[in-house]
NUPA-220105 format. One record per residue (C-alpha): residue number from 1; x, y, z; residue in one letter. Coordinates in nm, 2 decimals. Example, Ala and Ser with C-alpha at 12.3 -4.5 7.8 and 13.67 -1.06 7.14 Angstrom:
2
R/1/1.23/-0.45/0.78/A
R/2/1.37/-0.11/0.71/S
//
This chain:
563
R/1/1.96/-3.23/12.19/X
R/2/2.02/-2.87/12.31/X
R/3/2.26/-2.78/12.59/X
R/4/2.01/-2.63/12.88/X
R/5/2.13/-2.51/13.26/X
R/6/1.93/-2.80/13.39/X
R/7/2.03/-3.04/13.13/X
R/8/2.41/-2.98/13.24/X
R/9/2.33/-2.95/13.59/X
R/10/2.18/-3.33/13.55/X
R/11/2.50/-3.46/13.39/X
R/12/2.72/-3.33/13.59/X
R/13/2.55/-3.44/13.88/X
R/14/2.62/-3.40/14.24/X
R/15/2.99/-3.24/14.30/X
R/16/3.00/-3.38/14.61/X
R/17/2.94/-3.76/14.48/X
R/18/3.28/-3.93/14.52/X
R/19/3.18/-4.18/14.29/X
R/20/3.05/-3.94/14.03/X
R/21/3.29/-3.89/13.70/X
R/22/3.22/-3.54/13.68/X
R/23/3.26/-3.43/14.04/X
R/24/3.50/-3.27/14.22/X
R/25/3.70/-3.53/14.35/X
R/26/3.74/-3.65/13.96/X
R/27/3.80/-3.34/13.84/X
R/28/4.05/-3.23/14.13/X
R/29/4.28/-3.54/13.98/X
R/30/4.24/-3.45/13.62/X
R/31/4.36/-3.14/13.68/X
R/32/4.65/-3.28/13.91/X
R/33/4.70/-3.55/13.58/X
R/34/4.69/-3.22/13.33/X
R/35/4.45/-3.37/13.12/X
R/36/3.99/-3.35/13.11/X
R/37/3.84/-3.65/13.22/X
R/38/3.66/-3.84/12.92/X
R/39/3.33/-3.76/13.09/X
R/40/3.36/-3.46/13.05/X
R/41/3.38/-3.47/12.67/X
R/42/3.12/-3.72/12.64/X
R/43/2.90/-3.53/12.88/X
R/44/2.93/-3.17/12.69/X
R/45/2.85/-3.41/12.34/X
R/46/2.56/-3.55/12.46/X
R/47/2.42/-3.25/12.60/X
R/48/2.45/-3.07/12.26/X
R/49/2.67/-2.78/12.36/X
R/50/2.81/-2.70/12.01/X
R/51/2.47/-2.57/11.93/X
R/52/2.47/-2.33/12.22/X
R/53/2.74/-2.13/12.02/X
R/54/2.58/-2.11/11.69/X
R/55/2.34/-1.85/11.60/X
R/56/1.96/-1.93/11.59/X
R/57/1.94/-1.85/11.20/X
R/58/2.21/-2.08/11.14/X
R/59/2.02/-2.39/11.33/X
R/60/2.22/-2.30/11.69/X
R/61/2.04/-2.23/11.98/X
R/62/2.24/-1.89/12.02/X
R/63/2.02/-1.62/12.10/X
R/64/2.04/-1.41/12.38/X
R/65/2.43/-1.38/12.51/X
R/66/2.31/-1.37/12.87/X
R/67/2.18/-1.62/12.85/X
R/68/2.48/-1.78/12.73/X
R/69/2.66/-1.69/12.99/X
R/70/2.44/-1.84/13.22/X
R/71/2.48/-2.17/13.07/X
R/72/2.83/-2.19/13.07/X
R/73/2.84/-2.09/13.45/X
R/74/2.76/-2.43/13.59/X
R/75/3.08/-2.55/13.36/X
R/76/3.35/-2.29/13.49/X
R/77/3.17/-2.39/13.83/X
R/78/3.28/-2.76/13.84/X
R/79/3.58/-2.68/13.61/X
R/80/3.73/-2.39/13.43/X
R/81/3.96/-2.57/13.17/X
R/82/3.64/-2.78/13.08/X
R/83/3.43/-2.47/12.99/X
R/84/3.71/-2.29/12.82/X
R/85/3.90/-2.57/12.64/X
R/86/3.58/-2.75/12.52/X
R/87/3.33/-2.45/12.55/X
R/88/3.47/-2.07/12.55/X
R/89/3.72/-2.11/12.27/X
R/90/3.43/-2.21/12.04/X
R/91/3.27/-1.89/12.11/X
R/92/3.62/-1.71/12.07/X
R/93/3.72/-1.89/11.73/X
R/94/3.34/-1.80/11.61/X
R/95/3.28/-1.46/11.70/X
R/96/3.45/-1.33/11.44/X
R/97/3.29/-1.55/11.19/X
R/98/2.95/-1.48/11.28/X
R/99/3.04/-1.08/11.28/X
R/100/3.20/-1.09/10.92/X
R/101/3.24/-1.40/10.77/X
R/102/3.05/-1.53/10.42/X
R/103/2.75/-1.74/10.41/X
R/104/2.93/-2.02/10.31/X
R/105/3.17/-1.98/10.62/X
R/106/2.97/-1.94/10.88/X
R/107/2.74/-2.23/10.77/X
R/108/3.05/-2.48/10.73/X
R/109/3.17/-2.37/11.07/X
R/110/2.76/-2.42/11.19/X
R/111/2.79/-2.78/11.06/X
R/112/3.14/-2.83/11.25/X
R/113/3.01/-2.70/11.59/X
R/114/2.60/-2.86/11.56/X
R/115/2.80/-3.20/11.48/X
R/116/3.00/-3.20/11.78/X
R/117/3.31/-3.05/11.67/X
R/118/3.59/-2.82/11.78/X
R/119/3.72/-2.47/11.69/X
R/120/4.02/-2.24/11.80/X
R/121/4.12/-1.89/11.75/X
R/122/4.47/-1.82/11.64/X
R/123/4.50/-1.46/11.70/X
R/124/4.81/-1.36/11.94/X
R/125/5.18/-1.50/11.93/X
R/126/5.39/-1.54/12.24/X
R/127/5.63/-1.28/12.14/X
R/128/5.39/-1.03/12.10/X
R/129/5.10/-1.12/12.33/X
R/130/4.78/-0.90/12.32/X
R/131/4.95/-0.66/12.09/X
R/132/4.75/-0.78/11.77/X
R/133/4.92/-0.51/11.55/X
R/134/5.26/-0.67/11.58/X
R/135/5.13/-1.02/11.47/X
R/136/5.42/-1.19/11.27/X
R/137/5.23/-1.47/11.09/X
R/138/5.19/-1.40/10.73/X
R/139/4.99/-1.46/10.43/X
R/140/5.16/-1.42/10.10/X
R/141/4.92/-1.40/9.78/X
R/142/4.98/-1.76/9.60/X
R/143/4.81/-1.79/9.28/X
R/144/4.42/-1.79/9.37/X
R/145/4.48/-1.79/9.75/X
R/146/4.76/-1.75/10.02/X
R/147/5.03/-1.93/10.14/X
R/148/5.01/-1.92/10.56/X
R/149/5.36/-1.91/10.74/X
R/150/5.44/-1.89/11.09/X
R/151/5.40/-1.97/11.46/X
R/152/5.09/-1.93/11.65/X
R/153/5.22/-1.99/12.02/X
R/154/4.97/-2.08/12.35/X
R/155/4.64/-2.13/12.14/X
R/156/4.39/-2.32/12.35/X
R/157/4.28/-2.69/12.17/X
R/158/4.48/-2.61/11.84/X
R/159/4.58/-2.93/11.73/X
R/160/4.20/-3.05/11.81/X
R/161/4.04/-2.85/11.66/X
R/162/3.83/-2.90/11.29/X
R/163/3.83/-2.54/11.21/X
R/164/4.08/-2.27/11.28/X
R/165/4.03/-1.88/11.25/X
R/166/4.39/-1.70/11.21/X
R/167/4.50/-1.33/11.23/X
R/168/4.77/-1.33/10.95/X
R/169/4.95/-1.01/10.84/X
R/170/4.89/-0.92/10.47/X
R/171/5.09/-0.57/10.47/X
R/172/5.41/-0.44/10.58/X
R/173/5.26/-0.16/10.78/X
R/174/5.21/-0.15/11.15/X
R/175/4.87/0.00/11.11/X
R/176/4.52/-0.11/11.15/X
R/177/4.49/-0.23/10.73/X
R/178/4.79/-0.45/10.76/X
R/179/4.59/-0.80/10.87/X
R/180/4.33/-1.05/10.76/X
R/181/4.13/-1.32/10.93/X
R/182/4.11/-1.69/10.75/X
R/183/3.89/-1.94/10.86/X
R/184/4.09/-2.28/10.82/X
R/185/3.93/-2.62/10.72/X
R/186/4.20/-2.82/10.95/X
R/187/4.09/-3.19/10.77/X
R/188/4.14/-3.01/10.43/X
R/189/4.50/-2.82/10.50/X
R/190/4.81/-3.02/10.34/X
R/191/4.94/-3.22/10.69/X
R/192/5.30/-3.16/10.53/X
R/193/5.23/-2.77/10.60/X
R/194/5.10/-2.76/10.93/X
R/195/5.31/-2.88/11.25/X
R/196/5.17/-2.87/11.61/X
R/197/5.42/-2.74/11.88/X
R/198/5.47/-2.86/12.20/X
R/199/5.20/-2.80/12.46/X
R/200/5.25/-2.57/12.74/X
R/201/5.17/-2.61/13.08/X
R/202/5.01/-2.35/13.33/X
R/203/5.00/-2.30/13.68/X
R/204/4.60/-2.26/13.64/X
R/205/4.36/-2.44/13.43/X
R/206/4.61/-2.73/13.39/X
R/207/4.42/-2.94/13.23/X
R/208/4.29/-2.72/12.91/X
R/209/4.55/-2.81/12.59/X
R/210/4.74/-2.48/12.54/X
R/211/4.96/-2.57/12.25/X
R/212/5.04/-2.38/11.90/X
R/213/5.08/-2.44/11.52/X
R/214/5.37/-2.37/11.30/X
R/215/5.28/-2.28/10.93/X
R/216/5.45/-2.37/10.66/X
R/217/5.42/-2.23/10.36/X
R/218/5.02/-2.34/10.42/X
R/219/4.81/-2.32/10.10/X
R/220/4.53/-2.15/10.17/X
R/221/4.20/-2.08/9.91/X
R/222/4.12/-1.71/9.86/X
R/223/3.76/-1.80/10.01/X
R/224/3.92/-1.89/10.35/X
R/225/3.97/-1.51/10.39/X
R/226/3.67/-1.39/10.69/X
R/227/3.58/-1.04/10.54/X
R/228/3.73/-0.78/10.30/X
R/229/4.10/-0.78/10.33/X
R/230/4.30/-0.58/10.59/X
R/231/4.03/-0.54/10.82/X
R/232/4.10/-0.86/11.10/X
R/233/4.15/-0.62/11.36/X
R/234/3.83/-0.42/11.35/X
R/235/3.64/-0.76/11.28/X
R/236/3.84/-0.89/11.61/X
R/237/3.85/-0.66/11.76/X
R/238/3.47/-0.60/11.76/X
R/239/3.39/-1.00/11.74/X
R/240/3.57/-0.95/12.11/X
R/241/3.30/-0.75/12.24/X
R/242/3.10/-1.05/12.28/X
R/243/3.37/-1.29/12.42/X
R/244/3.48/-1.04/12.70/X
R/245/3.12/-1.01/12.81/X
R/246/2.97/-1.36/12.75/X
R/247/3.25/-1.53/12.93/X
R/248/3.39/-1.30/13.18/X
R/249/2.99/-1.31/13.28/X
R/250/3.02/-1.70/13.27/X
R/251/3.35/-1.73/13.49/X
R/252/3.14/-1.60/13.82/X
R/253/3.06/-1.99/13.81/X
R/254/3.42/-2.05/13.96/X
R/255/3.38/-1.78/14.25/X
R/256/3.02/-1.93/14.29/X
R/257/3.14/-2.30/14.37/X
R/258/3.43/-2.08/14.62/X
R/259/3.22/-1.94/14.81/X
R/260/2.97/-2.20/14.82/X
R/261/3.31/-2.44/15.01/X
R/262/3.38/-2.15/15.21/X
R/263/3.03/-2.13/15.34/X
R/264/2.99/-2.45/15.39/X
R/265/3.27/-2.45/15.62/X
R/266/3.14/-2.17/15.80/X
R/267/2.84/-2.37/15.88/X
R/268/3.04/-2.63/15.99/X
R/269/3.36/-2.50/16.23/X
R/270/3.30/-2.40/16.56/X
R/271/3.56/-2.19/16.77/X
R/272/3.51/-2.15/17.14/X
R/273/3.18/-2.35/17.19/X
R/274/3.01/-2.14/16.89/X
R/275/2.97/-2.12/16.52/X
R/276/3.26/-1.97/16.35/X
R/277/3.02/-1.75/16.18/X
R/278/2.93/-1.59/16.47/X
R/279/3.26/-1.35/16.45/X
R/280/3.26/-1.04/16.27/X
R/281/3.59/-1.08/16.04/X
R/282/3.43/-1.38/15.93/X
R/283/3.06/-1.25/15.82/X
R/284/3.24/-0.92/15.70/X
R/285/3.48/-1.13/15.44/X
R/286/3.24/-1.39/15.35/X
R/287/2.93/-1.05/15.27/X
R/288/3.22/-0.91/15.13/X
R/289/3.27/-1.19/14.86/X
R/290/2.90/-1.25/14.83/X
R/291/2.86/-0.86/14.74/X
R/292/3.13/-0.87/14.48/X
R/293/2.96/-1.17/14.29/X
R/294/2.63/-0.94/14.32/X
R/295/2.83/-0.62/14.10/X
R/296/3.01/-0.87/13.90/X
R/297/2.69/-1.01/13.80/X
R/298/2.51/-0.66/13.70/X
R/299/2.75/-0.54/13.53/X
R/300/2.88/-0.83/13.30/X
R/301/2.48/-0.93/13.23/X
R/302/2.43/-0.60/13.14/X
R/303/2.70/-0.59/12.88/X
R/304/2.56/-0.90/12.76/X
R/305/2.24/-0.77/12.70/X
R/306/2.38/-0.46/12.59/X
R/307/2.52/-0.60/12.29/X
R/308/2.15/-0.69/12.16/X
R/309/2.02/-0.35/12.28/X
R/310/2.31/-0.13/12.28/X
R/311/2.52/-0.23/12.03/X
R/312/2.73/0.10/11.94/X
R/313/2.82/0.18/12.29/X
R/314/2.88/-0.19/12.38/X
R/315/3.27/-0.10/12.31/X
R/316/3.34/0.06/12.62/X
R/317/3.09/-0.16/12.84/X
R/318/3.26/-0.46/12.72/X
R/319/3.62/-0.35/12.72/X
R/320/3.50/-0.21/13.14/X
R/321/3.35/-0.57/13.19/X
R/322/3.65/-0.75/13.09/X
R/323/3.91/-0.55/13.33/X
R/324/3.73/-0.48/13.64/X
R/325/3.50/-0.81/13.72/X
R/326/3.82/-1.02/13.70/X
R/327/3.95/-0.79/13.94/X
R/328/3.64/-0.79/14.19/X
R/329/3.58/-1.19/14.18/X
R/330/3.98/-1.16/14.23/X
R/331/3.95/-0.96/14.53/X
R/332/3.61/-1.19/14.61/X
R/333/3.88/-1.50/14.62/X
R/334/4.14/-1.32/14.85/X
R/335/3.87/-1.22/15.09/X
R/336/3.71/-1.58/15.11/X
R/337/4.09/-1.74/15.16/X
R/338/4.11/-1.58/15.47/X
R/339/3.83/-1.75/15.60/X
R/340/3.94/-2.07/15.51/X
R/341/4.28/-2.01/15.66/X
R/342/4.58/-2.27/15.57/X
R/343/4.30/-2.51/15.48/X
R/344/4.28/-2.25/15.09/X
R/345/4.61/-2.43/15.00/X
R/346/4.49/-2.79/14.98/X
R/347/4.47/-2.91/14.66/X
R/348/4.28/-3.22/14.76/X
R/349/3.98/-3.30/14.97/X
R/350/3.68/-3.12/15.08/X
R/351/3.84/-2.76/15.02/X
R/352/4.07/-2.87/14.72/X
R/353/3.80/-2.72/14.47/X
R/354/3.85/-2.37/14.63/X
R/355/4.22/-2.39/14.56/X
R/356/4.20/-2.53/14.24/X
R/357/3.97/-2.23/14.12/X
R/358/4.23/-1.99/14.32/X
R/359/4.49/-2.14/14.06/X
R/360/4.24/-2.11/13.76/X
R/361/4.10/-1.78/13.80/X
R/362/4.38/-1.58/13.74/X
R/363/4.48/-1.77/13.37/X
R/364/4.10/-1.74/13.27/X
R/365/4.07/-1.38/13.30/X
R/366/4.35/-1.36/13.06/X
R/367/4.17/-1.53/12.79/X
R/368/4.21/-1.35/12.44/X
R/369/4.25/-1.02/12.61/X
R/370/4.32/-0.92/13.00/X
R/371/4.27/-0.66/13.22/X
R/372/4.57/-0.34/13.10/X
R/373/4.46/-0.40/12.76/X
R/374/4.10/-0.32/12.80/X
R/375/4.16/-0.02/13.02/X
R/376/4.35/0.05/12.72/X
R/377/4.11/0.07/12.50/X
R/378/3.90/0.29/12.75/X
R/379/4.13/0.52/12.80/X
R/380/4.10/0.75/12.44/X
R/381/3.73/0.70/12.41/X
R/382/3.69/0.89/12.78/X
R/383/3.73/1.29/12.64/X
R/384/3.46/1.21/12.37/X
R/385/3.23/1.05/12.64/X
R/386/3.25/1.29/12.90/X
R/387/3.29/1.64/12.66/X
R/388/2.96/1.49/12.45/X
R/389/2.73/1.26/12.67/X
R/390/2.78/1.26/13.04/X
R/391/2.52/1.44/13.22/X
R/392/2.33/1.48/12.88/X
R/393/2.21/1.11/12.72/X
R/394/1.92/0.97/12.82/X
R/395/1.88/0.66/13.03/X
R/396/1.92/0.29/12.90/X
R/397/1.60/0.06/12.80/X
R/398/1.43/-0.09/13.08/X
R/399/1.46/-0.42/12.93/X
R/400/1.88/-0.38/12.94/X
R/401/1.83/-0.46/13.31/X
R/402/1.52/-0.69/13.34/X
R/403/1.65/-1.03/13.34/X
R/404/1.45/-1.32/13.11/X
R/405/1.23/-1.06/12.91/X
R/406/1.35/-1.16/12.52/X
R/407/1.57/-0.95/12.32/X
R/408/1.59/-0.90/11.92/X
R/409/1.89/-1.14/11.82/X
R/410/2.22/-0.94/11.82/X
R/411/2.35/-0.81/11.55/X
R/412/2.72/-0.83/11.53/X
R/413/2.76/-0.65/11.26/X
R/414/2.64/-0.34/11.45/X
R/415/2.90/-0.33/11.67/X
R/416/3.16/-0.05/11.69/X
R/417/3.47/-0.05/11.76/X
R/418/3.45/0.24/11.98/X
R/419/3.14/0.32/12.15/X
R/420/2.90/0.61/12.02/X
R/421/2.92/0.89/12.23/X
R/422/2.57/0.80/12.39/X
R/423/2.63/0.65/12.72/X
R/424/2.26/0.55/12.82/X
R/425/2.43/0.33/13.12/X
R/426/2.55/0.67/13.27/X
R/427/2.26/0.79/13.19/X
R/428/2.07/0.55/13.42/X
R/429/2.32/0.63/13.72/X
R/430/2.18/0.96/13.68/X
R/431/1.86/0.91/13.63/X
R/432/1.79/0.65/13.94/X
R/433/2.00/0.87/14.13/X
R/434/1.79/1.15/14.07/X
R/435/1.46/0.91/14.19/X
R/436/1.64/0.82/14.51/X
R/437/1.76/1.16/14.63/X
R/438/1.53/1.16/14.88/X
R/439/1.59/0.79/15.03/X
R/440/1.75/0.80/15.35/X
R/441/2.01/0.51/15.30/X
R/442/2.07/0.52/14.91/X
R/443/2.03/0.90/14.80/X
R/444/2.40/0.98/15.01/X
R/445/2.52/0.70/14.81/X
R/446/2.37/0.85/14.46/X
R/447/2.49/1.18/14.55/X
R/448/2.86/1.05/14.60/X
R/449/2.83/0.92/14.24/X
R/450/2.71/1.19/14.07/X
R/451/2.95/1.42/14.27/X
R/452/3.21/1.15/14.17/X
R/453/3.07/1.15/13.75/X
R/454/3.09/1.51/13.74/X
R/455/3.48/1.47/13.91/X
R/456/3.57/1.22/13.60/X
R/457/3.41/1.46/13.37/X
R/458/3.61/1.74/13.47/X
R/459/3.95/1.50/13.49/X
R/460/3.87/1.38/13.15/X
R/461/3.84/1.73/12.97/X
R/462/4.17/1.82/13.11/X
R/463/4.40/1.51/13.03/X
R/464/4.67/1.65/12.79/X
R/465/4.63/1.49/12.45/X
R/466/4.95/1.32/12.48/X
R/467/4.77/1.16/12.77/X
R/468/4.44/1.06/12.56/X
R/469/4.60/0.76/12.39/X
R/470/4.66/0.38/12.51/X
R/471/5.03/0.51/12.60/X
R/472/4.91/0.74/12.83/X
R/473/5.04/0.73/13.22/X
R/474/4.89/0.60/13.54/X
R/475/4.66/0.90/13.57/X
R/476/4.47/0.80/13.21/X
R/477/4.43/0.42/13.37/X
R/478/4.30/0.56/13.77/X
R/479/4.01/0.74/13.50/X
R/480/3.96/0.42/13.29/X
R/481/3.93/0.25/13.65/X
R/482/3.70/0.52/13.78/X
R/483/3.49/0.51/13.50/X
R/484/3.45/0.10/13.53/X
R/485/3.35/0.15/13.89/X
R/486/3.04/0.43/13.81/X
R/487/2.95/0.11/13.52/X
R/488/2.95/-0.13/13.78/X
R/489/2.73/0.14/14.00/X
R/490/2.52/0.23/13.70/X
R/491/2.42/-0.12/13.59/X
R/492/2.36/-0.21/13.99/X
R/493/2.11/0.07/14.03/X
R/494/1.97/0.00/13.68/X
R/495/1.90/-0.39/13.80/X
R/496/1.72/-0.31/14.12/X
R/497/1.53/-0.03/13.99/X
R/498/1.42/-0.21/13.71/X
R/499/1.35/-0.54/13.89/X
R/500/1.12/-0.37/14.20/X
R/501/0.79/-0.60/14.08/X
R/502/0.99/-0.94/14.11/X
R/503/0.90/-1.17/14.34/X
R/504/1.23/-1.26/14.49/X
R/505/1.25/-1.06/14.84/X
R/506/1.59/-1.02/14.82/X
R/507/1.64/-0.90/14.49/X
R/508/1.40/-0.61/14.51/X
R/509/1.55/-0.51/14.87/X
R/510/1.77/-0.25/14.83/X
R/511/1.97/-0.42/15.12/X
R/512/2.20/-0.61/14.82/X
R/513/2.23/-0.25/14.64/X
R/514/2.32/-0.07/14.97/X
R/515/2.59/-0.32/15.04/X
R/516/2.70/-0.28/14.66/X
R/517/2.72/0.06/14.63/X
R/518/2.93/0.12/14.97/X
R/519/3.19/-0.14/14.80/X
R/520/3.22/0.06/14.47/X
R/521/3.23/0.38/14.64/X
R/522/3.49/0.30/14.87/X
R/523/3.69/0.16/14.55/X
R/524/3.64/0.51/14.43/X
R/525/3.82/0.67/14.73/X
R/526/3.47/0.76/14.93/X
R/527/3.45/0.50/15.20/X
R/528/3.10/0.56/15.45/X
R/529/3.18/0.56/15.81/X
R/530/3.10/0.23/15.96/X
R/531/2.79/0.23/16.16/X
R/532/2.50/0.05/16.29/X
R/533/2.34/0.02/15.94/X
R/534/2.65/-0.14/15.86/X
R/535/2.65/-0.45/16.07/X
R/536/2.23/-0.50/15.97/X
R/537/2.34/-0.51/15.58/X
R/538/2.60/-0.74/15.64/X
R/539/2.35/-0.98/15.89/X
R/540/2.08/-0.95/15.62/X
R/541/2.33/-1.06/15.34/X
R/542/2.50/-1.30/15.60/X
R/543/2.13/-1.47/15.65/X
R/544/2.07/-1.52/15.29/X
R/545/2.38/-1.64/15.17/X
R/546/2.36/-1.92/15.45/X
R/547/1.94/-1.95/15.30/X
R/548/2.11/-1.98/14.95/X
R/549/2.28/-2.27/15.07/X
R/550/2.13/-2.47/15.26/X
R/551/1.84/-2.43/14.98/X
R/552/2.11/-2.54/14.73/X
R/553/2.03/-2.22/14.52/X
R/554/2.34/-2.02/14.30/X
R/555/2.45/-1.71/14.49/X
R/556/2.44/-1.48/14.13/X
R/557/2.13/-1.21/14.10/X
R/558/1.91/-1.50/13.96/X
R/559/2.03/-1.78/14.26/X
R/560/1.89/-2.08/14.06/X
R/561/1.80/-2.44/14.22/X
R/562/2.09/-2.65/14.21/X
R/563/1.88/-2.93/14.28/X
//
């Protein structure tokens, strides 16, 4: 069996069931216990969701990452440390494998996933974090292969898991040369070499395994090595590309279930004889959230598909994803809080879902990589992008923003580790902004943009090249930031645009874009003046989001059946 949106959604059945194993009551005390319900392991085995992470050519059902995403949404919905601990971290130990690993390694890690079983990714130690360069873990040439030592620290399902890939130093440098990947057959390791450390426990997803491994002396064959040798970090560090799309894409499934409690609370308090969602401050925070879920969703599907379409400039679009959706669903969770009142600190009941996903939303973003690390990695490539290809490439494919139309299968191997100086997402900001000059409530909008673009290109030719490096000061990350937010703008325009002949009526209204584009400009320091257009966008979003649930439909750009 293959994992499908609708085969999950029938196993995990109605949230609301109090009798259901895999509802929210059930997975509320789990997480209180530290520890996944059985269900939901049997659940994700019988629905086949190993395959889901495997490549097509390999006998998966991976194909398009969007997709994928997409799938996994209805799992970080009900539970995050269900979808990361026994989902994500597949996808994570994998990547890297699929991008550069042998053809007898990635089929033995095939068979291991398609047969139900588990994978982690040992890449970061606790005293170094994020900083993969100063990884400690070593593999010393041993006759024909290595001996592993070391301590992995905080890996997610370690000691579950049947295949392990590492980051092990094999130089004495600190440069990019000094590391190599292995891919570890855990049921074929000496047991005598390999101990499993004591778990740690987290204030969010408390119920996903976050333990580590301590090599010793591990004998490891000279075939385990993933790729040529001293080249882990480009092969992770463009294997990552995928992961910060795919699930920072599928994590809008926790801010979806929020906002569907906080919505249906609305619908049900009354204050003063009338529905609570009759007062402004409540329709403005709950529009508010509902908009940021809208960005969120263009931009991180966009990077998804980009990776199939777009593969050399998928660096930047990734790294962009990765930092600034956690911060909008963030921001998405704050706003919907104060709606809920004292009632977004229960940790039980009918609002105990909101504050479990409060808790979990801040350790998922952090998975493999957070937010100061990707601006990091923005931050040198910005001279060459705005010197060489802002307000001079072409726009993106048509079919980067036309959700369902197939894709060709991605090809990891094609990915950079920093992108091409051929930003075609920029290129459609200024392209559609060109075609909506004209249009009364979107061309102000557009020209803000562009005036804003042509700001960033200016601000970026003159950073200092002291500046033009992941040390740089606050000023290089406000331009990484600034840059996200004309992505997020770019890939918003590109999706209505490119979307105008759908059927949906909300989707190819540009009362969704309006609404999105006043939030991203104000982010970039150009708030509009509030005004009676204002308060009919936020009715008009108001009225569907309260359609979207009573219907029992997903709040994202493609608002599914839940049914």
């Amino acid at each position: 069996m293959t994992a499908t949106v609708e085969s999950l959604d029938a196993l995990l059945g109605d949230p609301g069931d109090r009798a259901n194993p895999l509802g929210h009551e059930a997975f509320l005390a789990a997480d209180e216990r530290g520890e996944l319900p059985h269900a939901g392991r049997a659940a994700l085995e019988a629905c086949g969701l190993g395959a889901a992470f495997v490549p097509r050519e390999l006998g998966g059902a991976l194909g398009e990452m969007d997709a994928l995403a997409r799938l996994l949404r209805p799992l970080f919905g009900r539970d995050g440390a269900l979808a990361l601990g026994l989902g994500g971290i597949n996808l994570i130990a994998a990547a890297p494998v699929w991008t550069a690993g042998s053809e007898a390694q990635r089929g033995h890690l095939a068979n291991v996933l398609l047969n139900g079983g588990q994978s982690a990714g040992a890449y970061t130690e606790l005293a170094t974090g994020h900083d993969l360069v100063r990884s400690r873990v070593r593999a010393t040439a041993s006759g024909n292969g290595f001996l592993l030592s070391g301590r992995k620290e905080v890996i997610n399902n370690v000691s579950r898991a049947h295949t392990v890939t590492v980051l092990a130093r094999t130089g004495d440098g600190t440069g990019s040369r000094d590391h190599s990947l292995f891919l570890l057959d855990m049921d074929a390791v000496a047991r005598d070499s390999v101990a499993f450390l004591p778990r740690f426990r987290t204030s969010g997803l408390r119920a996903m395994h976050l333990s580590g491994v301590d090599f010793r002396d591990c004998p490891v064959p000279a075939s385990a090595m993933v790729g040529e040798p001293g080249t882990a970090l480009e092969t992770v560090l463009r294997a990552f590309q995928v992961t910060k799309s795919v699930l920072t894409s599928a994590m809008l499934g926790c801010l979806d279930s929020q906002l569907r409690v906080v919505t249906g609370f609305v619908r049900e308090r009354r204050l003063y004889g009338a529905s609570i969602g009759e007062l402004p401050l409540v329709r403005s925070q709950l529009t508010s959230a509902f908009t940021e879920l809208l960005i969120s969703d263009c931009l991180a599907t966009t990077a998804c598909r980009a990776l199939h379409l777009l593969p050399r400039q998928t660096g930047a679009y990734a790294a962009a994803t990765k930092y600034l959706v956690p911060e909008l669903v963030q921001d998405a969770s704050d706003d919907l809080s104060v709606v809920l009142g004292a009632r977004s600190f229960l940790r039980d009941g009918p609002y105990g879902t909101f504050q479990k996903h409060a808790r979990d939303l801040p350790v998922a973003s952090l998975a493999h990589m957070g937010a100061t690390p990707c601006q990091a990695m923005l931050i040198p490539q910005l001279p060459r992008l705005a010197k060489r290809s802002w307000f001079v490439s072409g726009p993106a494919p048509t079919e980067l923003f036309r959700y369902g139309t197939p894709l060709p299968d991605a090809d990891l191997g094609r990915l950079d580790m920093t992108a091409a100086a051929d930003d075609r997402l920029i290129g459609t900001l200024l392209a559609v902004a060109d075609e909506l000059n004209g249009d009364l409530r979107l061309g102000p909008l557009c020209r803000v943009l562009r005036a804003e673009l042509a700001a960033l290109r200016d601000a970026c030719a003159a950073l200092p090249p002291r500046e033009r490096s992941p040390l740089t000061g606050p000023a290089g990350f406000r331009l990484a930031e600034r840059y996200a937010l004309l992505l997020a703008a770019a890939a918003c325009l590109g999706v209505w645009w490119h979307n105008r002949h759908r059927a949906d009526p909300f989707l190819t209204d540009d009362t969704w874009l309006t609404a999105a584009l006043r939030r991203l400009t104000a982010r970039l320091g150009h708030p509009v003046a509030p005004g009676a257009d204002d308060t009919a966008v936020t009715d008009a979003l108001f009225r569907e989001l309260l359609s979207r649930h009573d219907a029992l439909r997903a709040f994202d750009l493609v608002g599914r059946s839940l049914r």
